[in-house]
C-alpha positions in Angstrom: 71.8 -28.6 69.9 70.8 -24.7 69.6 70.7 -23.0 66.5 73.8 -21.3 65.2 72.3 -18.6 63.7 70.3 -17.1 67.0 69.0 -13.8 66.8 71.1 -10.8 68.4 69.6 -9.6 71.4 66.7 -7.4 71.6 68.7 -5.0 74.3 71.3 -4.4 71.3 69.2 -1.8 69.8 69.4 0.6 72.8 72.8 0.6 72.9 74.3 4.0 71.7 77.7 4.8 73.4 80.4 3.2 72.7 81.1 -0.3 73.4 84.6 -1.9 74.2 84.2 -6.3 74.2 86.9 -8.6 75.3 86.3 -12.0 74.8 87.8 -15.2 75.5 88.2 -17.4 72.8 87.7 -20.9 74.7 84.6 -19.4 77.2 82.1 -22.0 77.9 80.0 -19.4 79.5 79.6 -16.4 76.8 80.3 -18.2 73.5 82.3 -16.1 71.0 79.6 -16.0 68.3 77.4 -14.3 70.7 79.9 -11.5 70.8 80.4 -11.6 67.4 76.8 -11.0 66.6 76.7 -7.9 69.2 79.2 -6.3 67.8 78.0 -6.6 64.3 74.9 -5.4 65.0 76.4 -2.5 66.5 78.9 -2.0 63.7 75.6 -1.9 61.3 74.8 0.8 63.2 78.0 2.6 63.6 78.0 2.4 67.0 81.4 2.5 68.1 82.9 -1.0 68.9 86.0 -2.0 69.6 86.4 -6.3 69.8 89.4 -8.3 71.1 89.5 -11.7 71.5 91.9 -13.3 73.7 93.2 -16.9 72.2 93.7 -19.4 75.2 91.3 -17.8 77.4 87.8 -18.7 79.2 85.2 -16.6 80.9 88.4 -15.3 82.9 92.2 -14.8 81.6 94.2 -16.7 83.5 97.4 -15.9 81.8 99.4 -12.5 83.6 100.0 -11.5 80.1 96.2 -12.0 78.3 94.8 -9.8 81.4 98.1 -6.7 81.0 96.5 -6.9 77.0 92.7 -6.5 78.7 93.7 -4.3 80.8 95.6 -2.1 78.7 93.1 -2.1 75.5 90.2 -0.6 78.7 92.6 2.1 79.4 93.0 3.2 75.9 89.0 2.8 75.6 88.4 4.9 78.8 90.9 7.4 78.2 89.3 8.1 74.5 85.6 7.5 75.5 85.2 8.7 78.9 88.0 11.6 79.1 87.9 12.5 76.1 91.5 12.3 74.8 90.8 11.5 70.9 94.4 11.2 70.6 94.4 8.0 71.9 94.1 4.8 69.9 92.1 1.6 70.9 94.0 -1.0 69.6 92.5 -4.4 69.9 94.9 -6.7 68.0 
């Protein structure tokens, strides 16, 4: 069995723009705690991250409702980072 505690990527420290994650809690292929330790390394930094997990979902959502949440938490995260419009809230929960 692999270590728990693996190191965060070496790529992580060139990341400087902001970063929107959306995980699925069950995936076999990108385990949660990878994601967790990306995004905490770029918190440390105060790189901009937003993080939402999706309970009940692998590498894909399968569930209508789990990909409307992805798909409106990008939205948000495109319409503050890419055009601008500060107004808008990211809200991952």
């Amino acid at each position: 069995m692999k270590d728990k505690k693996r190191k965060v990527p070496a790529f992580v420290d060139k990341i400087k723009k902001p970063l929107l994650v959306v995980q699925g809690a069950n995936d076999a292929r990108v385990k949660q705690d990878q994601s967790d330790r990306i995004v905490e390394a770029l918190k440390k930094r105060k790189v901009p991250v937003h993080y939402m997990v999706i309970a009940g979902e692998g590498h894909g959502f399968s569930k209508e409702e789990n990909r409307l949440k992805a798909y409106k938490v990008t939205d948000q995260f495109l319409d503050r980072y890419l055009f601008g419009d500060t107004s808008v809230e990211v809200v991952t929960k």
